[in-house]
C-alpha positions as CSV (number, residue, x, y, z in Angstrom):
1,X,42.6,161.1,-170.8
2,X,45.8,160.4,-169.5
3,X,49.3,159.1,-172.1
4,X,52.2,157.0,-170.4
5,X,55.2,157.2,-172.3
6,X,59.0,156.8,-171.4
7,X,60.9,159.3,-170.0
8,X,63.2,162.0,-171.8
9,X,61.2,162.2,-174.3
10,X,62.5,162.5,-177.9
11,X,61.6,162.5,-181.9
12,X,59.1,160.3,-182.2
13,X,57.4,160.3,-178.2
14,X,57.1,164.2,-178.7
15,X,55.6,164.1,-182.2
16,X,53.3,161.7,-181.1
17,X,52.3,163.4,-177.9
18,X,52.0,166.5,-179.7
19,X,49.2,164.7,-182.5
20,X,47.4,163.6,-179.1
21,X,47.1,166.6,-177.8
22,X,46.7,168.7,-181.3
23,X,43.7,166.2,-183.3
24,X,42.8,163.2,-180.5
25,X,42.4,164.7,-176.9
26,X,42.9,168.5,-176.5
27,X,42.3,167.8,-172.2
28,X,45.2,164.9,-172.6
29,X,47.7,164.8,-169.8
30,X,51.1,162.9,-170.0
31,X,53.0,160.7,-167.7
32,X,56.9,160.2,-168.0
33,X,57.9,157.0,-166.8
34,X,61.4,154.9,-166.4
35,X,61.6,152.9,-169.1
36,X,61.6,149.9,-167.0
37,X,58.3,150.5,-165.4
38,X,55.7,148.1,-165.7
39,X,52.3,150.7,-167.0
40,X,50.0,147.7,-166.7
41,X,48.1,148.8,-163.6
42,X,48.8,152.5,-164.1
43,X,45.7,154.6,-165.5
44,X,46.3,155.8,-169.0
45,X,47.2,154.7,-172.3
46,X,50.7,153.9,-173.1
47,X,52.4,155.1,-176.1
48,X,55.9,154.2,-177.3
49,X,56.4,151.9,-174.1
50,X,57.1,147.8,-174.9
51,X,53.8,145.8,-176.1
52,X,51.7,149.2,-176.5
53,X,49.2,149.3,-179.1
54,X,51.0,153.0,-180.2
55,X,54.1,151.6,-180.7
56,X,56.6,151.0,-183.4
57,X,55.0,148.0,-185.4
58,X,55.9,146.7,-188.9
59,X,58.5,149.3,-189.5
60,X,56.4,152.3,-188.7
61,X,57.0,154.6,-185.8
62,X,54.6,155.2,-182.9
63,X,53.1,158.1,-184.2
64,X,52.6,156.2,-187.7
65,X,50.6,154.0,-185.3
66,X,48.4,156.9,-183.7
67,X,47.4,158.3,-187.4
68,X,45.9,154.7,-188.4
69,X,44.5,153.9,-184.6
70,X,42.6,157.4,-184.8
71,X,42.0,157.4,-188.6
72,X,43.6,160.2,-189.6
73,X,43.8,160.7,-193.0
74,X,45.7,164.8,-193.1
75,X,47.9,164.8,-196.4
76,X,50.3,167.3,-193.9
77,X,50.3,164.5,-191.2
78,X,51.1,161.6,-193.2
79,X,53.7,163.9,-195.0
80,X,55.4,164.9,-191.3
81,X,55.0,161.3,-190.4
82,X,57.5,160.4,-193.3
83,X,59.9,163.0,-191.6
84,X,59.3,161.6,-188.0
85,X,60.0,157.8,-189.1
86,X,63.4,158.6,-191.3
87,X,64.6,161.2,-187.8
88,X,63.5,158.4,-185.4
89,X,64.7,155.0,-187.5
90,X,67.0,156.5,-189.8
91,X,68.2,153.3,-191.3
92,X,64.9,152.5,-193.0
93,X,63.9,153.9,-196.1
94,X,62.5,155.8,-197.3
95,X,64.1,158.5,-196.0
96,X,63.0,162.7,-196.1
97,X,65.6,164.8,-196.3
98,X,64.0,167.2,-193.5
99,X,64.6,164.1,-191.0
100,X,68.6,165.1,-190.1
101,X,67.4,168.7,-189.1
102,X,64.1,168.0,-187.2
103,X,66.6,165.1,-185.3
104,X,68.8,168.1,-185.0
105,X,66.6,170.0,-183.2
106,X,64.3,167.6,-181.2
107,X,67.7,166.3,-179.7
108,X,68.8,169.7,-178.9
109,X,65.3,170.0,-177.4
110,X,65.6,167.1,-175.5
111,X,69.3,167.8,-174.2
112,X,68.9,171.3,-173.3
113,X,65.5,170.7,-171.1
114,X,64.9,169.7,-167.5
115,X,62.3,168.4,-167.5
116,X,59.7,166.1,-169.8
117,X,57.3,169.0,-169.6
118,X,59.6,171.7,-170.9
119,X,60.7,169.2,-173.8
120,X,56.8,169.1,-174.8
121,X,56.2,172.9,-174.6
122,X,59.3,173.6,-176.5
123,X,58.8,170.5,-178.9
124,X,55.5,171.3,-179.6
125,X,56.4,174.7,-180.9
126,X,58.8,172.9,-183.3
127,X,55.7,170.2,-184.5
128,X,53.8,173.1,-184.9
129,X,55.8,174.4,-187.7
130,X,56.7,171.0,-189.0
131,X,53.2,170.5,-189.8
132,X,52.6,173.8,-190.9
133,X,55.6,173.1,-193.3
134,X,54.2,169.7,-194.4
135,X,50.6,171.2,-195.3
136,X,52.5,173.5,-197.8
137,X,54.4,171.1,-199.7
138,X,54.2,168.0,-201.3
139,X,55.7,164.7,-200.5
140,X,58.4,165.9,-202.2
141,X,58.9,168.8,-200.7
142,X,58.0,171.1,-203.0
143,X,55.7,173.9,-202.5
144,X,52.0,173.5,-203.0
145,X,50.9,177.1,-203.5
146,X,53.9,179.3,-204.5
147,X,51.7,182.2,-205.2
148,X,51.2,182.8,-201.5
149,X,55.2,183.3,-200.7
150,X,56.3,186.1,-199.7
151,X,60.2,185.9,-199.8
């Protein structure tokens, strides 16, 4: 399937496009339009675009809206999706404490790319390890099996 979403992609449009791709539609394909565009006649599903169904609703951020549309119930998900929300609407609570980094990074991501493409390839690398992160601790960061580490 194919994803609309607003160009120059950032926190919360490249976590969500990543949790597309990773656990909903391995095949998915992404188009980057203005943010002005209207996607109502355009083939695909819009994501973090005005009046989409995966959109920031009630608070939450778009990918908050992808885990509930999709049903997925990963501890690690829900824990990164914590993360996502505070580095995409840092003025809610509650916040994580990872936010300011992954923010940090997914902006220097964003900034040092040319294109929406390279942003994803090199963002998804970053989600990647964000989750990985988030399967190992709890939702207070702490480590869930400390036996297994090796530092």
């Amino acid at each position: 399937m194919r994803y609309i979403t607003r160009e120059r992609i950032h926190v919360d449009r490249m976590a969500t496009a990543w949790a597309i791709r990773r656990f909903v539609d391995r095949e998915a394909t992404f188009a980057f339009v203005p943010r002005t565009r209207d996607v109502s006649k355009m083939d695909g599903i819009p994501f973090d675009l005005r009046g989409a169904e995966l959109g920031h609703h009630d608070g939450h951020c778009t990918f908050e809206a992808l885990l509930e549309k999709y049903e997925l119930r990963d501890e690690g998900l829900h824990r990164m999706a914590k993360i996502i929300r505070t580095a995409d609407l840092p003025y809610q609570e509650p916040t994580a404490p990872e936010a300011l980094g992954v923010l940090a990074i997914l902006t220097g991501i964003r900034d040092g790319s040319q294109t929406d493409e390279e942003r994803l390839q090199r963002g998804f690398v970053v989600c990647d390890a964000l989750y990985a992160y988030c399967q190992r601790t709890d939702a207070a960061g702490s480590e869930l099996d400390e036996d297994e580490d090796e530092d």
